[in-house]
C-alpha positions in Angstrom: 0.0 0.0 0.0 1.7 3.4 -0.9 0.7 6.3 1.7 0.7 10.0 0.6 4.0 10.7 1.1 6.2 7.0 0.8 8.3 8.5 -2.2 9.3 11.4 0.2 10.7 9.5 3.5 14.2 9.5 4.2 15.6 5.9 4.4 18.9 3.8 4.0 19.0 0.0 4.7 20.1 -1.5 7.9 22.9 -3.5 7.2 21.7 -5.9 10.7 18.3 -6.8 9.6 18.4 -5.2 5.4 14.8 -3.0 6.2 14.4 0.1 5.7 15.3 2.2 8.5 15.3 6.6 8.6 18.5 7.8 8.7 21.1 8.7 11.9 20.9 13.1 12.7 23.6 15.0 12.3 22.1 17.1 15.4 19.9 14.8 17.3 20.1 16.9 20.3 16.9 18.2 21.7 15.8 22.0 19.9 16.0 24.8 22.5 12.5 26.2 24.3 11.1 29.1 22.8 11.6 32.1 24.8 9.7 35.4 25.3 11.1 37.9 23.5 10.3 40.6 20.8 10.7 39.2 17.3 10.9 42.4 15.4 10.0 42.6 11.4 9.2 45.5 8.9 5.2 45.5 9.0 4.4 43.7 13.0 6.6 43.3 15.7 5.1 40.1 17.8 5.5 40.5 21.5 5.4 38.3 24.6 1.2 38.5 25.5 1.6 40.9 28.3 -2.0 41.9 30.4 -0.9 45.0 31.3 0.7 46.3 28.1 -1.9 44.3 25.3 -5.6 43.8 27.2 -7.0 47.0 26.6 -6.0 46.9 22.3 -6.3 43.4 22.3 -10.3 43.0 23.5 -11.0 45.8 21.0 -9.7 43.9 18.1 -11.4 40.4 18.9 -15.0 41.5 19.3 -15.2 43.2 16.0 -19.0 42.9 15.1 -18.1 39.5 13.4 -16.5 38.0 15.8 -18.6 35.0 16.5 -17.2 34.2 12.7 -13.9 34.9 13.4 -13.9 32.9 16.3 -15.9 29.7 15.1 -13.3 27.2 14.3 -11.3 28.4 17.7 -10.9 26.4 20.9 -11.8 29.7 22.8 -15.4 31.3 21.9 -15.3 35.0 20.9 -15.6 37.0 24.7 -18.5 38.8 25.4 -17.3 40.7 28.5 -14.1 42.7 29.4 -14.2 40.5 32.7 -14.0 37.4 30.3 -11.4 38.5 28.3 -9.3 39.2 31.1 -10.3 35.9 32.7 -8.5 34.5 29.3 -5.5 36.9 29.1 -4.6 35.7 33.1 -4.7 32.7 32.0 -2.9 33.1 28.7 0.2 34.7 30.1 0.9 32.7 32.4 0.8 29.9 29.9 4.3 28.2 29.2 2.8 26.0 26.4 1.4 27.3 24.4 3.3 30.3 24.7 1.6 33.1 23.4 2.8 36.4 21.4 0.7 39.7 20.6 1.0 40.9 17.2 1.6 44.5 17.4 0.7 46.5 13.7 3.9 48.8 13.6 1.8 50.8 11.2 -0.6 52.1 14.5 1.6 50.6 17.5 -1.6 48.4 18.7 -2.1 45.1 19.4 -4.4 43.5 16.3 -4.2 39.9 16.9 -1.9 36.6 18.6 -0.6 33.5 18.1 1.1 30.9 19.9 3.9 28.2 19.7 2.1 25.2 21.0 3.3 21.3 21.6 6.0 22.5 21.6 8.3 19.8 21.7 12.3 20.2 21.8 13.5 16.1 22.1 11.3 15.8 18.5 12.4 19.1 17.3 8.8 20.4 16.2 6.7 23.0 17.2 3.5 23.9 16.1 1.8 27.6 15.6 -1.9 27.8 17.0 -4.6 30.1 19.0 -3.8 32.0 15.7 -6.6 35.0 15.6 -5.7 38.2 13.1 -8.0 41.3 13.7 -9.5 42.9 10.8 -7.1 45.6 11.1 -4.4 42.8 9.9 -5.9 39.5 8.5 -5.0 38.8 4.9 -1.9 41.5 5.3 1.5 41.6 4.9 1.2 42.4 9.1 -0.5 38.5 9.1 1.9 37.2 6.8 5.2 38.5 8.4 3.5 37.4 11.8 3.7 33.6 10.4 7.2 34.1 9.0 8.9 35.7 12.4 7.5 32.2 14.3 9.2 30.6 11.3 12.4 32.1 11.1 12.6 32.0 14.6 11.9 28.0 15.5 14.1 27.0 12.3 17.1 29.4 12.6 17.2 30.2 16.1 16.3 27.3 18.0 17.0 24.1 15.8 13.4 22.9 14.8 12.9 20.5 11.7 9.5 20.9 11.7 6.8 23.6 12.2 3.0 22.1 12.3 -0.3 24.1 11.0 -3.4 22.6 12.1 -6.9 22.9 12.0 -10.6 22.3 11.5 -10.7 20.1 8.4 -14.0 22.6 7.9 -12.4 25.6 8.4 -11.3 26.5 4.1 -9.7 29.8 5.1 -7.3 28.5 7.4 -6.4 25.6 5.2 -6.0 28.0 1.9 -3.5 30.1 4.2 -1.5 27.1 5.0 -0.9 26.2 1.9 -0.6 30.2 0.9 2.3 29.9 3.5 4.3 26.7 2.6 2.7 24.3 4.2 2.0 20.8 3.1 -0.7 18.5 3.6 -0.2 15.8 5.3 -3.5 14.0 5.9 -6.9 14.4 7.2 -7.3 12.9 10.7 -10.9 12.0 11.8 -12.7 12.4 14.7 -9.9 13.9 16.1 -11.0 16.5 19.0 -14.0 17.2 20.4 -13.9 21.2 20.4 -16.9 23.1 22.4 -18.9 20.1 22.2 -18.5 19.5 19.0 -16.9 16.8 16.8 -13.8 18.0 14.6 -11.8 16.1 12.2 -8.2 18.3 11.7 -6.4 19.1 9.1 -2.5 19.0 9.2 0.0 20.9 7.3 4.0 20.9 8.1 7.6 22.8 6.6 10.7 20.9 7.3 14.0 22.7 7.8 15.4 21.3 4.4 12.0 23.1 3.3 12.9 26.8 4.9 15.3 28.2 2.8 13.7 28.3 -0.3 10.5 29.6 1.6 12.7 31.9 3.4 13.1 33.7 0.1 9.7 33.3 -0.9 8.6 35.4 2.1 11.2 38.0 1.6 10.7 38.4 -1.8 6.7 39.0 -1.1 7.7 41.1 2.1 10.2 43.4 0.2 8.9 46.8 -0.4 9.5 46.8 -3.9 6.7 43.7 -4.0 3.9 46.5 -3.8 2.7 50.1 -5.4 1.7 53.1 -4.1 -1.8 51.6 -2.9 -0.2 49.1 -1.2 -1.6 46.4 -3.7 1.0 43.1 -4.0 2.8 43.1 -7.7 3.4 39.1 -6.9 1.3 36.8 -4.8 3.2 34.8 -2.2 1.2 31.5 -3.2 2.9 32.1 -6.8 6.0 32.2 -5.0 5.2 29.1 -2.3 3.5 26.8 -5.1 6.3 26.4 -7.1 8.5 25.3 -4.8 5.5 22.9 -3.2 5.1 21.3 -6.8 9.0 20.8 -7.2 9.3 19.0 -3.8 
């Protein structure tokens, strides 16, 4: 039986037994623990999830009068309070893993949206990016998209991670369009997998590798660059353009 990906698993023969076995690491040593810090970039600078600093911005941009849409395909409803939200920012910063960021719109110096590294797992090398919500100050913008590739750049080049997970509702098309938009590969459709608010969800996982990152390292800067958009702001080349040729060739 060949599975999705059987022509793309790395494998030499084990002289012992002659199956196929993955090969030895050249760094097999656990990845480092994500820290908080400030990951700067051009458009959003993404900031350890601070009460203090981010509630105040933050509850404005995640009860936009669709937020119950926004919100759907979340763990964590849409908050209907202040007292609620803060219930869920306590919470949230104190939270090791997942470890959540606040990403700040240099363009305004607010707060729009967060994200979080999550199972994070060092001895396995991968990481996963989650809790993702992107106001509508930010969502579809270069501010979203530099937010993905800062988590990126950061787990890959500064902490020694082979692999960087996307997950979601297998319903949920928008967030499985922007995984692929990003890099991401489909890897499989996993059923009956959670049970989220109640309800039943099947997910939908994606994945880059580290042999995967340099090539979409210079996707991302090439959409990024300055020189990628006009006057108005509109992008001269679409970063999928960019992503799905190098998905196709590997």
């Amino acid at each position: 039986m060949i599975g999705l990906h059987d022509g793309q698993i790395p494998r030499e023969i084990d002289p012992e037994t002659g199956l196929p076995i993955g090969p030895l690491l050249a760094r097999p040593e656990p990845a480092r623990n994500p820290q908080r810090i400030v990951l700067d970039g051009r458009y959003c600078r993404l900031e350890p999830l601070d009460l203090t600093r981010h509630h105040d911005a933050l509850f404005a941009a995640s009860t936009p009068m669709d937020a119950a849409a926004r919100f759907r395909y979340m763990p964590d409803p849409a908050p209907t309070s202040m007292d609620e939200f803060t219930a869920w920012m306590t919470t949230a910063t104190a939270s090791e893993d997942p470890l959540f960021f606040a990403v700040v719109d240099k363009r305004s110096g607010r707060a729009e949206g967060r994200q979080a590294l999550m199972r994070i797992t060092p001895a396995h090398q991968c990481v996963e990016i989650g809790y993702i919500y992107w106001s509508p100050a930010i969502a579809r913008s270069a501010v979203a998209t530099e937010a993905n590739f800062l988590f990126a750049r950061y787990i890959f080049e500064d902490l020694g991670y082979r692999r960087y997970e996307w997950k979601c509702d297998a319903l949920n098309e928008p967030s499985r369009r922007a995984a692929l938009r990003f890099g991401f590969r489909y890897e499989g459709h996993f059923r009956r997998a959670a049970i989220v608010r109640g309800r039943s969800r099947d997910t939908a996982w994606f994945s880059i590798i580290d042999e995967e990152w340099p090539s979409l390292r210079t996707a991302y800067e090439h959409w990024l660059s300055p020189e990628n958009f006009d006057a108005n702001g509109k992008q001269k080349c679409r970063l999928s353009d960019l992503t799905g040729v190098l998905s196709t060739s590997r």
